[in-house]
Steps between C-alpha positions, in 0.01 A plus 500: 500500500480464868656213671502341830750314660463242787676566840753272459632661181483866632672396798761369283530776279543698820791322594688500212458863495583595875834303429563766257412798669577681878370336811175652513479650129205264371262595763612911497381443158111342583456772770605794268271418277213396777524861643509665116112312461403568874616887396294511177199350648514767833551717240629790787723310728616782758230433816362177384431266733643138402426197677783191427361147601864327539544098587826359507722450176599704234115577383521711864804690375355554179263684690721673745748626272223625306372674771845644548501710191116561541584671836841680394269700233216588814261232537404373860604130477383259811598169447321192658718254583391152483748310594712745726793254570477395136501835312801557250720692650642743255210608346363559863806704619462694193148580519588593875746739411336642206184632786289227467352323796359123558237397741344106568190373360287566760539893472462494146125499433453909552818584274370251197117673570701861428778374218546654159669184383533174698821268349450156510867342598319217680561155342748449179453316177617210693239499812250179463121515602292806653618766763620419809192608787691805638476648131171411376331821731783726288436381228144511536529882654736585172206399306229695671703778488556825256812449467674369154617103602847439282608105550881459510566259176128344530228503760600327835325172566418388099730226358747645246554194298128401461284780583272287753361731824510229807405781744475815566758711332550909429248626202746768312409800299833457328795229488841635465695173382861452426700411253224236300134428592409205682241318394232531794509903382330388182311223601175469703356478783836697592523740224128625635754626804757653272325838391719638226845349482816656439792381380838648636796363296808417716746361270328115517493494139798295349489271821120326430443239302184409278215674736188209592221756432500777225187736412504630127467876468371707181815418287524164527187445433460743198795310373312148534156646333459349113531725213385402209801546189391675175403139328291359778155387483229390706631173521901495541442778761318211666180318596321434815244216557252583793291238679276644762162587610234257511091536536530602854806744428480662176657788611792345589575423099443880403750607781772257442486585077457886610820409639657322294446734181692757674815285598656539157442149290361552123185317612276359697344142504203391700406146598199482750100537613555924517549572106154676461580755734899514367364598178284766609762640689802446320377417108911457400525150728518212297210300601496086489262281700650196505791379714790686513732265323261569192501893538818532238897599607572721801853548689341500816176352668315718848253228668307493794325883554148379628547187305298342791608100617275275284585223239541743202695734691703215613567385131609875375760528771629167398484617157712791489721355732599226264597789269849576423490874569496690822214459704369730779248378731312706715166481777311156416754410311718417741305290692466299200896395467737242684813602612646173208305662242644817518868346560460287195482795233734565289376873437536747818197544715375794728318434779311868652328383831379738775581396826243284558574308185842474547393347858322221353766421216733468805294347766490751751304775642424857348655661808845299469514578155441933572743503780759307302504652139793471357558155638181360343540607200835379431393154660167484226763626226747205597169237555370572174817556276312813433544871513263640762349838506307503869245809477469715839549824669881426359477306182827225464661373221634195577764207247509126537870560516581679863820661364318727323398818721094526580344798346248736701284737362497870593213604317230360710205650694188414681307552252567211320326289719193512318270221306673451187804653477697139524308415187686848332808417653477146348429627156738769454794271656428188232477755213885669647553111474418461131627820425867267572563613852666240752280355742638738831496804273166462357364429868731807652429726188089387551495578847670844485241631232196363670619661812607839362134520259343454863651814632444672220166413410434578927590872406813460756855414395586401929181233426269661741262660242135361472374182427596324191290198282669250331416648162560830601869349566480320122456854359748657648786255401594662183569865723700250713725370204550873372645578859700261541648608131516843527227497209 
């Protein structure tokens, strides 16, 4: 599991642990292993050209003392120096004596244009809005560059406790962070600045408390994925009712029950205008076309998949909602609820909005809910007494109760953003939730399948690949499940 801790924590942490250690220790530590990933990713360090980009604090002697060892094993280390009257001064003194020399910003343009590696010491995890103007050409230059951009414990200028870009800030090839992530490494629009992160432990551990964002990896979530036991059958492993598709959007049934069968319930029940086509595609869906109170006993209920808004639509989503089993409601679903409605169930509910969804549930524009994330979705989780899965380029996980740490998916890709997939997504998460999964776990367990059968039915496991369909991504969720297994 990977976890993220907010600034306030880590600097915490940091302090109980530098009252425990030599002056000077903690941050000997962070640079030792800075220059050990700077060394792997030069690969030959002797006569490579380094660039450091130092502000003032202990992010710029991060940097520096990096740069120190960096230029006591032959690399040509020019540091920039921000904030000349500012800079830390051991980690400049040592950089000084170790050969390495430091220039100001305005005769650092040519020496980024030639770097090997440029180090990003700028702005720490506690720096608030974009760059400052004198850095933005650097940063910009860094960019433009050949050279391999490293950002000292996350990319200066991104927020590290929300992940929201409020200017311009230092795009990253890789993010050498210390001790814990934070969460704006995991998050976007910031984690599109991260590159690859890596984590450098520095002894942090013991001192941090429960962490506010966590991403499942393969183990956890093999070890949340239903098996059935040697007397199961179709129906204590678990059924999942499925009301979706209408006239207009058929296809928007097939995809949320191609889903769904492959989410690991017994069954499948489907309640809705699509069933024709369900059957031809899927003969082993239990078919009923009356309401879905009258379609027979299911542990869970999926509504809203191109439902559409009109009376009948209307009177399904009331429907299952009255039902005493989890509910997840997805696309026109959603604009079908109140906020009381939702509150007033007994069973749990899952809401999975897009941003532009989860804008109108909150009042409030699209572009306030993208550049605030992880914000949003904990307000709609704590609105709606719900747990809140808010789809994107980083997919969150989100508990009515704020104690509990927000999950973020690692799995995704662009891919996904493709007609239909949300309707897979839906399915396979309500059949992980009849299957007997909790709420956040069926959502987090949902999402990291759907993402990882996008990468692999794209032909790329990095999520480049080729384009992907939304039953292409259906297909390809049992090879997903076996990975994640080992099977």
């Amino acid at each position: 599991m990977r976890h993220a801790h907010t600034v306030e924590t880590v600097r915490a942490a940091e302090r109980a642990l530098m009252a425990r250690l030599p002056e000077g220790a903690l941050m000997q530590r962070a640079a030792a292993g800075l220059a050990a990933a700077c060394a792997g990713l030069l690969g030959r360090v002797y006569g490579a050209r380094v660039v450091l980009l130092v502000g003032s604090g202990d992010n710029g002697g991060d940097a520096l003392y990096a740069g120190a060892r960096l230029a006591r094993r032959g690399a040509a280390v020019t540091a920039v120096l921000l904030a000349p009257d500012r800079t830390h001064g051991g980690g400049l003194a040592d950089l000084r004596a170790a050969g390495g020399r430091t220039v100001t910003a305005d005769a650092a343009l040519p020496l980024i244009g030639r770097a090997d590696l440029v180090l990003d010491g700028i702005v720490g995890i506690g720096g608030k809005g974009g760059l400052r103007p004198a850095a933005v050409p650097l940063a910009r230059a860094a960019r433009d560059s050949r050279a391999t951009v490293v950002a000292v414990d996350l990319p200066s200028g991104v927020d590290a406790d929300t992940g929201e870009v409020t200017g311009p800030v230092v795009h990253a090839d890789v993010t050498v962070t210390f001790g814990t992530y934070k969460p704006g490494l995991l998050i976007d629009p910031a984690a599109g600045h991260v590159g690859a992160p890596r984590l450098i432990d520095i002894g942090l551990g013991p001192g941090l408390p429960a962490p506010a964002l966590e991403a499942l990896q393969f183990a956890e979530v093999a070890a949340l994925l239903p098996v059935p036991a040697t007397e199961s059958d179709k129906y204590r492993r678990g059924v999942v009712g499925v009301v979706a598709g209408s006239d207009r959007y058929p296809g928007a049934a097939v995809l949320a029950v191609a889903g769904a069968l492959r989410g690991g319930a017994g069954a499948v029940r489907y309640a809705g205008h699509g069933g024709e086509a369900v059957l031809a595609r899927f003969p082993e869906t239990l078919v009923t076309t009356g309401p879905p109170s009258e379609a027979g006993r299911v542990q869970a209920w999926v509504v809203g998949p191109g439902l559409g808004d009109g009376t009948e639509a209307r009177r399904s989503v009331d429907d299952v909602l009255a039902s005493g089993v989890p509910v997840l409601v997805d696309a026109d679903g959603l604009r079908l609820i109140t906020r009381e409605q939702v509150r007033a169930r007994t069973a749990a509910t899952v809401l999975t909005p897009h941003a532009g969804e989860a804008a109108a549930l909150l009042g409030r524009s699209r572009e306030e809910v993208e550049a605030a994330r992880l914000a949003s979705v904990r307000e709609l989780a704590e609105q709606y007494g719900a747990t809140v899965l808010l789809k994107g380029s980083t997919t969150l996980v989100a508990d009515p109760d704020r104690a509990v740490p927000v999950r973020v998916n690692p799995t995704g890709t662009s891919w996904l953003a493709t007609a239909g997939s949300g309707d897979v997504l839906s399915g396979l998460t309500g059949s992980l939730l009849a299957a007997g999964l909790a709420p956040r776990d069926a959502a987090s367990v949902g999402a990291h399948l759907h993402g990882l059968a996008a990468r692999l039915a794209s032909g790329s496991a990095a999520g480049v690949g080729a384009p992907v369909s939304a039953q292409d991504i259906a297909a390809t969720l049992p090879a997903a499940w076996r990975q994640v297994t080992g099977g």
